[in-house]
PALUMMI-258804 format. One line per 2 residues: number of its first residue (from 1); their letters; for each residue x, z, y of N, C-alpha, C, O. Coordinates in nm, 3 decimals. Layout:
! residues N
NUM = a = X,Z,Y,X,Z,Y,X,Z,Y,X,Z,Y ~ ...
This chain:
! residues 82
1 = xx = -0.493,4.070,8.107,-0.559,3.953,8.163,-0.705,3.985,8.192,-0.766,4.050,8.108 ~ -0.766,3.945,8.303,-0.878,3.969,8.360,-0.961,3.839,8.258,-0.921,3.730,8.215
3 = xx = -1.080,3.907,8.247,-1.189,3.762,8.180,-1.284,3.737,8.320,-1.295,3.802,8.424 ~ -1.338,3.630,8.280,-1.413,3.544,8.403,-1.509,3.468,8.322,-1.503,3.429,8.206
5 = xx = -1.602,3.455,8.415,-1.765,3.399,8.389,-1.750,3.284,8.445,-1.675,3.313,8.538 ~ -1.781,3.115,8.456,-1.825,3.093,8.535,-1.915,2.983,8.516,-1.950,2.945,8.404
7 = xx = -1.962,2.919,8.646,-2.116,2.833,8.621,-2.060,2.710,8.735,-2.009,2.702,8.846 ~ -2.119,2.600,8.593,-2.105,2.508,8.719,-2.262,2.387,8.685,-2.320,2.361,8.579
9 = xx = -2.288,2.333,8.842,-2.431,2.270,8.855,-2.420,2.123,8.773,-2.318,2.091,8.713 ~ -2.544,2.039,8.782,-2.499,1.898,8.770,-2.518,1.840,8.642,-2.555,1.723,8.630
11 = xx = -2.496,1.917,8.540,-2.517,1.885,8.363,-2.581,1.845,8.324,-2.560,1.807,8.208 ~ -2.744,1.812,8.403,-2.827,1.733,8.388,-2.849,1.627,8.246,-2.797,1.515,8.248
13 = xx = -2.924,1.669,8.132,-2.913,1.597,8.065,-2.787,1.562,7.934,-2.806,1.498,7.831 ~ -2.681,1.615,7.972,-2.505,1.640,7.912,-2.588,1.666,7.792,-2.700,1.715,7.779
15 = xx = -2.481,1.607,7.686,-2.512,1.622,7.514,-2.398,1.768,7.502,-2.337,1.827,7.591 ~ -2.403,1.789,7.373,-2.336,1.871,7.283,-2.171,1.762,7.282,-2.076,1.824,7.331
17 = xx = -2.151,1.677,7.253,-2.000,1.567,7.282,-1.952,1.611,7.340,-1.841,1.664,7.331 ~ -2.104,1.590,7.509,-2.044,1.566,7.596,-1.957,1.681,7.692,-1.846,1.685,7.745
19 = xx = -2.046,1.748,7.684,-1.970,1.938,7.719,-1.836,1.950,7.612,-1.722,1.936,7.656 ~ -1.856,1.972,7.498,-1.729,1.948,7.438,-1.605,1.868,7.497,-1.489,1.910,7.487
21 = xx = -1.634,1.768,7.550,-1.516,1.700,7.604,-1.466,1.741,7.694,-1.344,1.756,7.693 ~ -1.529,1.767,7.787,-1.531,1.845,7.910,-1.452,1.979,7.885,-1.364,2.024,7.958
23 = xx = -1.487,2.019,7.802,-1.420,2.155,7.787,-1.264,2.117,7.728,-1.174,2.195,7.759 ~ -1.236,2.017,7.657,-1.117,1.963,7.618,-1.028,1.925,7.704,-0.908,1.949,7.689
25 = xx = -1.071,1.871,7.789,-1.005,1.831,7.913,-0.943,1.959,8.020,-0.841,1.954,8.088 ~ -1.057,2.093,8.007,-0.999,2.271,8.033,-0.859,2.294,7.941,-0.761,2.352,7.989
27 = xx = -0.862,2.250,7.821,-0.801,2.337,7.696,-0.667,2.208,7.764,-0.591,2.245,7.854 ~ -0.661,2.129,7.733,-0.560,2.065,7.760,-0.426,2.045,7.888,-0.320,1.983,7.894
29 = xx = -0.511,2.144,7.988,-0.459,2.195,8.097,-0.431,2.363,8.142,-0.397,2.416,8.248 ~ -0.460,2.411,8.015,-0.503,2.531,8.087,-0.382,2.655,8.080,-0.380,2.755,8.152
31 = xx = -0.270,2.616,7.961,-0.157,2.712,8.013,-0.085,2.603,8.185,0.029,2.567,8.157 ~ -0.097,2.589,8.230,-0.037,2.553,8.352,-0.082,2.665,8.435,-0.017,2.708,8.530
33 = xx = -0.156,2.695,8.409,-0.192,2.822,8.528,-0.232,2.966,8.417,-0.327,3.036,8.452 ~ -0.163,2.998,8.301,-0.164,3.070,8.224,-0.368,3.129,8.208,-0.419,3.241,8.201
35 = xx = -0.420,3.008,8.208,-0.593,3.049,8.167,-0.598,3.004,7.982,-0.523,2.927,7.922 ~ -0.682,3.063,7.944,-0.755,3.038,7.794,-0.930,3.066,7.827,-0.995,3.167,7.854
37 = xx = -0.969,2.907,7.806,-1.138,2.885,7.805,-1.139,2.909,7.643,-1.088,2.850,7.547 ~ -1.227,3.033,7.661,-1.296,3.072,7.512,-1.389,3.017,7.438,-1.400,2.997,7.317
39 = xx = -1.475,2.989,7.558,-1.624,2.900,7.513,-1.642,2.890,7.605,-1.572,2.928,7.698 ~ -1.797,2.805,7.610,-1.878,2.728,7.698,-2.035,2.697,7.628,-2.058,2.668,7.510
41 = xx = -2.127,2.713,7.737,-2.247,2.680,7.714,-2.309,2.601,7.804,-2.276,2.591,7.922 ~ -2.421,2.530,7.739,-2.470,2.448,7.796,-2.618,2.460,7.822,-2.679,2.460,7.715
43 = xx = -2.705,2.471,7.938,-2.857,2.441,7.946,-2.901,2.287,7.970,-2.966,2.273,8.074 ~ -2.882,2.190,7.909,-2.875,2.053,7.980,-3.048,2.027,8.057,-3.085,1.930,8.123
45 = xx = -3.129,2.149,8.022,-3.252,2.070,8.107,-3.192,2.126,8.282,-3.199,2.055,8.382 ~ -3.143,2.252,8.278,-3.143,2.292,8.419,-2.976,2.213,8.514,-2.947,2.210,8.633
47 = xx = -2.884,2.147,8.361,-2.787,2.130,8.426,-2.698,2.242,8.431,-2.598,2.210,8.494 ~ -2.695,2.364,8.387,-2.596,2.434,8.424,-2.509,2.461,8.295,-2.562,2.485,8.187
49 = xx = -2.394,2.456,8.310,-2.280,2.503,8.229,-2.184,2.639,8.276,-2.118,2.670,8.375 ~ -2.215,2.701,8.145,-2.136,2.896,8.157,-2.018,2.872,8.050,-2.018,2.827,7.935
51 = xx = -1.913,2.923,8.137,-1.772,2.884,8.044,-1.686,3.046,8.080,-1.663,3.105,8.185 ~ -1.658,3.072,7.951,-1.608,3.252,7.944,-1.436,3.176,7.910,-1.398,3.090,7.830
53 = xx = -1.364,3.262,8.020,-1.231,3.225,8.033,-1.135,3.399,8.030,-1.181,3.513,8.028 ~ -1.003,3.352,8.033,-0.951,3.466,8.075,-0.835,3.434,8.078,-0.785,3.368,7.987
55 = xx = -0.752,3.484,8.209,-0.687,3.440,8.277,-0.639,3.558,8.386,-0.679,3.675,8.386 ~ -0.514,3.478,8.506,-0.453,3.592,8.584,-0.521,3.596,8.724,-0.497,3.673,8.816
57 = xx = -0.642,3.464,8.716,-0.736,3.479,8.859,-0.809,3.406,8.856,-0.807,3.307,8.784 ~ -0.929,3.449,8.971,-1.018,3.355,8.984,-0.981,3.243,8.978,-0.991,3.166,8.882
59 = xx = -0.906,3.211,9.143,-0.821,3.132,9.127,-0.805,2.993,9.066,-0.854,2.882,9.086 ~ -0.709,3.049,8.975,-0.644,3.016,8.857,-0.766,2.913,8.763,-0.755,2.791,8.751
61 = xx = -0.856,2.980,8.716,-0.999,2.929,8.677,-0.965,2.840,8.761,-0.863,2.771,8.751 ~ -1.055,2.834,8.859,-1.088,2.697,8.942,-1.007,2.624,8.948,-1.035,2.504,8.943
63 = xx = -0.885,2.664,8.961,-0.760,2.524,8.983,-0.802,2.449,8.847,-0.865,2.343,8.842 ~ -0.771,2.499,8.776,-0.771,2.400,8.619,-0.898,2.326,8.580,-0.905,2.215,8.528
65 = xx = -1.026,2.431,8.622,-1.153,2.326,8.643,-1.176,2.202,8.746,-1.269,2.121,8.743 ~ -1.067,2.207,8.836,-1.084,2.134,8.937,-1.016,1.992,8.922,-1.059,1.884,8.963
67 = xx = -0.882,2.024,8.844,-0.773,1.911,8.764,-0.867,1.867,8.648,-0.892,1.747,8.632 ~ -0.903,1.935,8.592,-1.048,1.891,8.478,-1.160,1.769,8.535,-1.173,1.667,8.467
69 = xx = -1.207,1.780,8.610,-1.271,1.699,8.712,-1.428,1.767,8.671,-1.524,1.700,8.635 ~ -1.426,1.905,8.686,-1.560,1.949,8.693,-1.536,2.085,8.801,-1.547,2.202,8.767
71 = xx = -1.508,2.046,8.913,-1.494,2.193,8.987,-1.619,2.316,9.034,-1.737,2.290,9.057 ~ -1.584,2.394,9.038,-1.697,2.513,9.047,-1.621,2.648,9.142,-1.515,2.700,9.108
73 = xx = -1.689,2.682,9.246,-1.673,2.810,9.337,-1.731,2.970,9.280,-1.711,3.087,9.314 ~ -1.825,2.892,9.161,-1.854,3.060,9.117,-1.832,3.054,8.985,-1.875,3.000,8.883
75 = xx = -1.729,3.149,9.035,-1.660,3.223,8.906,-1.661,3.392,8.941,-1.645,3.448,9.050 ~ -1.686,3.445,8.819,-1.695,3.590,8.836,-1.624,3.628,8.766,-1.606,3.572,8.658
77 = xx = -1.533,3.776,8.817,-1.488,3.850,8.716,-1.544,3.934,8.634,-1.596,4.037,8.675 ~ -1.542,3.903,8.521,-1.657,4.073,8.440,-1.572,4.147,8.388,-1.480,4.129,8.309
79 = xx = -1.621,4.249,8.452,-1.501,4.376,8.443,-1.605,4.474,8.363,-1.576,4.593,8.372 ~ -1.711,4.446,8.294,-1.805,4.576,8.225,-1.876,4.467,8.124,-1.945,4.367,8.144
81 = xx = -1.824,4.534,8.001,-1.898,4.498,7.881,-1.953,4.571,7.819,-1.891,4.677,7.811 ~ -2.087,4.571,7.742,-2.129,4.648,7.684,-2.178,4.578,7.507,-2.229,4.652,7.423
């Protein structure tokens, strides 16, 4: 399984709950398209949320973020860890 990065805008302000839920709403959908969200972070002053997944595609990511009702176009694959 490929792992994936991705970022989405808008968080503006979002609590610690509230990302949590959000991410519940990933976990609760996410063998449908065979993904596992590992974690997630939050910057709530800039709004952005980074969620480390892994899964059989980009794709795949986005579909389930998108049924989630938080959709996002950038998703990366990270193929180099150090």
């Amino acid at each position: 399984m490929a792992r994936f990065m991705d970022v989405h805008d808008g968080f503006v302000g979002v609590t610690k709950e509230q990302l949590a839920e959000a991410h519940e709403f990933d976990l609760a959908i996410e063998a449908d398209e065979g993904v596992h969200f590992e974690q997630a972070w939050l910057d709530p002053e800039s709004g952005k949320v980074f969620c480390l997944s892994e899964g059989p595609s980009k794709e795949a990511v986005m579909r389930i973020h998108e049924r989630a009702g938080h959709p996002t176009d950038q998703v990366y694959e990270v193929t180099v860890e150090v």
